[in-house]
N, C-alpha and C positions, 0 to 999 in steps of 0.2 A: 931690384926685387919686386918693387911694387909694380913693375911694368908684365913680370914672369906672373904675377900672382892676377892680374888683367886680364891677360893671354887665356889663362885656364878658366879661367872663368868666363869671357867669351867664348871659349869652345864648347864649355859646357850646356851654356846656355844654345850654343847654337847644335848638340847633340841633342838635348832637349826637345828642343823644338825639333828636326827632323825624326824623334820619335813618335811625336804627337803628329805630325805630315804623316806617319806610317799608319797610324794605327786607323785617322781618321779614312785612310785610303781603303784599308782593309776594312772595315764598318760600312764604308760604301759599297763595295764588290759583295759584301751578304746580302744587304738591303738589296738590293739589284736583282741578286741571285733568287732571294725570297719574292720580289715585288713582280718577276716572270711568271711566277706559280699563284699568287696573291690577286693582281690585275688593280691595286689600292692604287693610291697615290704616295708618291713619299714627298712629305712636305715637314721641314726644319728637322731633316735625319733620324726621322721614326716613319711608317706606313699609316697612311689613314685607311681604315677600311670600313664598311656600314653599319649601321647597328652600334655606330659607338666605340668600336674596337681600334685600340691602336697597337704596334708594334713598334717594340726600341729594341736595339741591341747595343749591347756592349762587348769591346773585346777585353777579354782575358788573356793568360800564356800563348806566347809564342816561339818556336823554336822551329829547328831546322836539324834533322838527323839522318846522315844519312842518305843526302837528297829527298827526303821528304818533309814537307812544310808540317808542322803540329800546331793546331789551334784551337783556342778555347773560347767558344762562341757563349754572351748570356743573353735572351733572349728575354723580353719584360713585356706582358701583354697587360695593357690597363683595359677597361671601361667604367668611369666614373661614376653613372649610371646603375650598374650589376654587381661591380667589384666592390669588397671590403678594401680588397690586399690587390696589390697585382700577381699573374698567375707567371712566376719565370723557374724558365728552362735552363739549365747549362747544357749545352751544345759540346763533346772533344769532334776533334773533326781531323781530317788531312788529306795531302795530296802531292801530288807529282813538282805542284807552283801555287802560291794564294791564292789563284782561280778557284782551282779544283776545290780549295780545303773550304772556300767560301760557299760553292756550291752542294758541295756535302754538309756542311754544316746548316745548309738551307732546309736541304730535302730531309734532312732527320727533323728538324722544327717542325716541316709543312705536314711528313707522316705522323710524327707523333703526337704534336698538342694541336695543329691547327684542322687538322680531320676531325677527331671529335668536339671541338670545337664549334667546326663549321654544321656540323650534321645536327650540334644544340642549336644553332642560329635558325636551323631550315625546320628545325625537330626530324631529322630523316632516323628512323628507326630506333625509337627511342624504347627501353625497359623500364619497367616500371619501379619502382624504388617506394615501399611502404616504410612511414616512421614513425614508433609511437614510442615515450616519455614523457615522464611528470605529468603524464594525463592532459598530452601535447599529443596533435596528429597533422601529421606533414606528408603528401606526396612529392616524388620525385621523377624526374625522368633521367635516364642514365643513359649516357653516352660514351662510347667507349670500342674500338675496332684497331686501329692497327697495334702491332708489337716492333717496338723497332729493335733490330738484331744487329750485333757486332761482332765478328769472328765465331758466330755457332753457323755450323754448317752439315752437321750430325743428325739434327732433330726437327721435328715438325715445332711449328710454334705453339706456344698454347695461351692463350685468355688469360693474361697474371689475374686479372681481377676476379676471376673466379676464388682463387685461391683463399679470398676475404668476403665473397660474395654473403653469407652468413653475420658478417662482424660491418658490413658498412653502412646499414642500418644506425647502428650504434654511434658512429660518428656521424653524421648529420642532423643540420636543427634549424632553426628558423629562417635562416641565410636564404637569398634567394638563389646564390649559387655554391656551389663548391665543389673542387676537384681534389683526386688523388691521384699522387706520383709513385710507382712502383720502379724502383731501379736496383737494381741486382748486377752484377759484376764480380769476377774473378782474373786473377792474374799470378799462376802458380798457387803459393799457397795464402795467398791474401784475400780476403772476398769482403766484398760490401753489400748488405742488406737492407736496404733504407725505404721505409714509405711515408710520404709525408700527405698531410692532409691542410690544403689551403696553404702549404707553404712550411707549417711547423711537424717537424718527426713527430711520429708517432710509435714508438717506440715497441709496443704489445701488437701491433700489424706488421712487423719484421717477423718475427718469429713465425707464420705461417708460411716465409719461403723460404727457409733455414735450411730444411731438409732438399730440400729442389736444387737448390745451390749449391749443398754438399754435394750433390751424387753427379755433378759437373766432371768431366775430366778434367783431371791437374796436369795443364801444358801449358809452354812459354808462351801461347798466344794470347792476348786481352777478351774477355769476353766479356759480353753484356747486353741487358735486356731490359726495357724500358716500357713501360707504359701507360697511359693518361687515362680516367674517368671522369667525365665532366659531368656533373650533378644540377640537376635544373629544378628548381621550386615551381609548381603547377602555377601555384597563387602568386601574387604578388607577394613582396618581403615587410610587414605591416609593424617591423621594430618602431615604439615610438618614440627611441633616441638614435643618435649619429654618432660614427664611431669618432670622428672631430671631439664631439662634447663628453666622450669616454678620455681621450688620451688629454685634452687640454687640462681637464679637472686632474688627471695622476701627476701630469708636470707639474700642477703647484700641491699637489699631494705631497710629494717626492719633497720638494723645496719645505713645505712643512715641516715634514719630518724629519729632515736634518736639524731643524730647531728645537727638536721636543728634547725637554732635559725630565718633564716628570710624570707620573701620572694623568697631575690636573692639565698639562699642557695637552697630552694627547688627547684628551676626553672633551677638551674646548678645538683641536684641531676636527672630531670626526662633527662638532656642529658648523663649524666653519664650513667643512667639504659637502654637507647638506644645504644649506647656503649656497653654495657656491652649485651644487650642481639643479638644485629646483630653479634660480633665476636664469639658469639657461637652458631649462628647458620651459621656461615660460618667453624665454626670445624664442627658441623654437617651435613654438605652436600657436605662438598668440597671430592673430588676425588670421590662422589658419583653418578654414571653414570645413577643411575634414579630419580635422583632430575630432578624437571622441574620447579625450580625455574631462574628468571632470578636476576642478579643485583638488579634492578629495584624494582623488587616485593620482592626480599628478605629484600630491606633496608625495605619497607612497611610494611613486618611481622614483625620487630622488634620494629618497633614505634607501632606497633599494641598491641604486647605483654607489652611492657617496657608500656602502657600507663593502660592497663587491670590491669598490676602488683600495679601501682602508685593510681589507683582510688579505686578499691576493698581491700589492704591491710587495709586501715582506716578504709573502710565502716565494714567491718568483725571486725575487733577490735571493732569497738561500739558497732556491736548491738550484739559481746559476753560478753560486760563488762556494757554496761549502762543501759541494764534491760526492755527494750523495746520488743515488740512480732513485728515478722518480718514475707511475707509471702515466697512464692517459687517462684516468679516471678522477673523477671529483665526488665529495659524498655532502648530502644534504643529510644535514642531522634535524630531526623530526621528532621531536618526544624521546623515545628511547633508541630509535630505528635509524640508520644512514643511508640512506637512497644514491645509490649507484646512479652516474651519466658521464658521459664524455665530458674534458676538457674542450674539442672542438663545438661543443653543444651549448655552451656559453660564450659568446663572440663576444664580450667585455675581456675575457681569462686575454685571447691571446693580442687586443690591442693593447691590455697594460703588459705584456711580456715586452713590446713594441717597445714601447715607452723602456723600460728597465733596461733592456738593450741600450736602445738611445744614451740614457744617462751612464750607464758604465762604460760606452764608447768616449765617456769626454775624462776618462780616469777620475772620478771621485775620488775624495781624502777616502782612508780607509777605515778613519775614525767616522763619517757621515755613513758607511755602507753598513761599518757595523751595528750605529745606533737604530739603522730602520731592521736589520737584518734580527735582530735582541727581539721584536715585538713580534715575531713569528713562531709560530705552532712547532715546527720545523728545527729552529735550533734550540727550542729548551728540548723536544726529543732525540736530537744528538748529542747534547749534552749528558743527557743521563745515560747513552748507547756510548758515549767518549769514559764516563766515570763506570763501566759495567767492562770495560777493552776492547770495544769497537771504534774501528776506522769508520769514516764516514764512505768510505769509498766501497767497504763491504757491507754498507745496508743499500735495502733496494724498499722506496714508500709507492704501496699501491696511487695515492693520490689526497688530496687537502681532503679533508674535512671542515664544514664550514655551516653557520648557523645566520640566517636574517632572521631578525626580531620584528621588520613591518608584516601588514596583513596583505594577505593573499599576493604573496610574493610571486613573481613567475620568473622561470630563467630565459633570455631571450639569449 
């Protein structure tokens, strides 16, 4: 028995491994296919190319139907330098043999994200993109040219990003870069509407292709239309913290506040996270001869951040775990007044999502989710929508509402 139970498990291990031979072989045949169109270098199984840019891919699904190969190519463009986030692509692709579906799966990456892309490296024919908030002004340069097409054969193509051209003003803010994903898809009666911004849905920018997508013919065939904006900051990006010193301070935020049993705990936890976040940003600028920050305003950035950290971790726990619909809006409450702006318009909101994410991937007790999840805005008002006969899944919240107490707070 103990010799049968060896056997299998040898096999296994050695089906394993020939899976992992496959997959690495397939990742090679994209890179390749990409790296003919590209002209980079591939060096430890990503592309180097100039200005900083790199390409990874990863494969996703694979299958075989039919005699045709299915594959699901994900594509991960860093640069360290420009990027908060890196900018990835999922890729469906296929073909006759893994050649084919590898080189389809290239030339949709190359049309769709690395065209505009390339045209931001070069600035080749860029729009201009005005953006004012909070008594904030940001140029932009907008890039943005191919539509990549799958099974429409009907219609002229048209500019998705028109369709938001009014509304993407509104998302953009101090970043030196940012892109939007517009992807739309049908198959019978199923459709997807999805646009994301820098990576996170945005959920009130679906709704301007709603109607586009309905008035698609209902046939067995897959369709789909994709398309990329790449957003370029004129100026330089002049944040004077790192999203590092945003996520490092929410992980022992997070680890905090599984410990708060009271009140006075919490109220010694948000001095703590003020602490904690001015002494790192005094490693961050000290001997730094172009900071212009002073004392003063530096203690101010850190009660600014340690309190962004303390109010948003909760609110993001609820409304990933309690089931409610949320929109893309945040509100700055001001005397009597709430000032409207994007979530994407505060680049703290979506590294601590990061971070939230992170910790609920490692399954937290669900006593520790609920203790942080209790200090949110968010569940005492489903609570009183739960004691009134509402589900959580039938309320929809425009967005936080949120109050800083330091002086001349700004949102970066």
């Amino acid at each position: 028995m103990i010799k049968v139970a060896l056997f299998k498990k040898k096999n296994a291990q050695a089906e394993e491994s020939s899976e992992k031979e496959t997959v690495s072989e397939i990742k090679l045949k994209v890179l390749n296919a990409l790296n003919e169109k590209l002209q980079g270098n591939i060096y430890d199984n990503c592309i180097i190319m100039p200005k900083g840019f790199t390409v990874d891919v990863q494969i996703g699904k694979q299958d075989e139907k039919d005699g045709i190969t299915l594959l699901q190519t994900i594509f991960i463009v860093k640069n360290d330098e420009l990027f908060d986030e890196p900018l990835i692509d999922p890729v469906d692709a296929q073909g006759t043999n893994e050649d084919e579906a590898a080189k389809m799966a290239a030339e949709i990456f190359f049309g769709g994200v690395w065209h505009p892309l390339d045209q931001s490296m070069y600035k080749k024919n860029p729009i201009h993109i005005s953006v004012n908030y909070l008594k904030q002004h940001y140029d932009f340069d907008m890039y943005s040219q191919s539509v990549v097409r799958i099974g429409i054969k009907d219609k002229q193509p048209v500019m998705l990003m028109n369709y938001i051209k009014a509304e993407i003003p509104k998302y953009l803010g101090s970043k030196k870069y940012y892109w939007i994903r517009v992807y739309l898809s049908r198959y019978k009666d199923r459709k997807i509407v999805e646009v994301r911004v820098n990576g996170s849905v945005c959920n009130e920018l679906a709704r301007f292709y709603q109607a586009y997508v309905d008035a698609w013919e209902d046939t067995d065939t897959f369709k789909c239309e994709k398309q990329y904006g790449i957003f370029v900051q004129r100026e330089d990006d002049k944040c004077p913290f790192t999203k590092e010193l945003v996520v490092d301070a929410a992980r022992k935020t997070i680890e905090m506040m599984e410990n708060c049993n009271s009140r006075e705990e919490y109220i010694e936890l948000a001095k703590k996270l003020e602490g904690i976040t001015e002494e790192s940003l005094k490693e961050l600028h000290e001997g730094n001869s172009e900071s212009e920050l002073s004392a003063e305003e530096l203690t101010q950035l850190a009660k600014s951040i340690a309190a962004e950290i303390r109010i948003f971790i909760p609110e993001i726990l609820a409304k990933l775990t309690l089931g409610y619909r949320e929109g893309d809006s945040l509100f700055i409450i001001e005397g009597d007044s709430n000032i409207e702006f994007k979530k994407s318009q505060l680049r703290s909101y979506f590294y601590l999502q990061q971070v939230v994410l992170e910790y609920l991937s490692k399954q937290p007790a669900q006593e520790n989710v609920t203790k942080i999840v209790t200090n949110s805005v968010a569940f005492r008002e489903l609570r009183k929508a739960h004691e009134q006969g509402h589900e959580p899944k039938d309320l929809y919240v425009p967005g936080t509402s949120y109050k800083i107490g330091t002086e001349n707070y700004k949102v970066w």
